[in-house]
C-alpha positions, 0 to 999 in steps of 0.5 A: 500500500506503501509503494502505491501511494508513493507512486501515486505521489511520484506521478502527480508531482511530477505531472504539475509542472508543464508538459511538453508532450511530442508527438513521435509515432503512430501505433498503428496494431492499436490506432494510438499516439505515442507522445514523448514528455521532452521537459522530462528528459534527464540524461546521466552518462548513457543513461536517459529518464522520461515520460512517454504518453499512450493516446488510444482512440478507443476504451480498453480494460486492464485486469478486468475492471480498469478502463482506461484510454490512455497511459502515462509511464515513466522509462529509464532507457540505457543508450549503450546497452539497448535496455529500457526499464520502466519505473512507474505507470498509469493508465488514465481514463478521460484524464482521470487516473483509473490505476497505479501499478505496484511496480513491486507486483509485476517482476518485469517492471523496474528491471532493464530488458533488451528493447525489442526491434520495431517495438514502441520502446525502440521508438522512445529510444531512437527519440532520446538517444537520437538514432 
């Protein structure tokens, strides 16, 4: 419980400065935007930090009962290695969060794995890394 209201925190304070959501792809198997927080960038050696926003035109559920249609989530991206990790996630619906992960729930998340070829993570790489 801890850990979801820290993440909630996380999220909201850090959603009240000014956004300066780009649009940088198109996810076509979804028909959704993909948006890249640029005021969030933070870059240390190879390693970079950001928001990325999910646009989706349409309703979709999570686990069941979470609608949303859209999400927010925040990566941390090794230029070097090709690995992303994300560190925290919303997913919102009409604006309003619906959900925070426990990252501490799904042993997937807040690891960095290899970024897979034509997936929307390679697209936020080539972004910030400049590809």
């Amino acid at each position: 419980m801890k850990k979801i209201l820290f993440l909630t925190f996380l999220i909201l304070s850090t959603n009240l400065y000014a956004s300066n959501w780009q649009k940088i792809y198109f996810i076509p198997q979804t028909n959704a935007n993909l948006f890249v927080d640029r005021d969030s960038i933070v870059r240390s050696y190879s390693n970079v930090n950001v928001w990325q926003k999910i646009e989706y035109t349409q309703t979709w559920t999570f686990e069941g009962k979470y609608t949303y249609n859209s999400s927010n989530t925040n990566l941390s991206i090794n230029c070097s290695t090709r690995e992303v990790a994300t560190k925290a996630f919303m997913l919102l619906n009409q604006g309003n969060p619906s959900y925070v992960a426990d990252i501490s729930t799904y042993p997937s998340l807040n690891k960095f794995l290899p970024i897979v070829p034509d997936s929307v993570d390679e697209q936020i790489y080539n972004f910030v890394c400049k590809k």
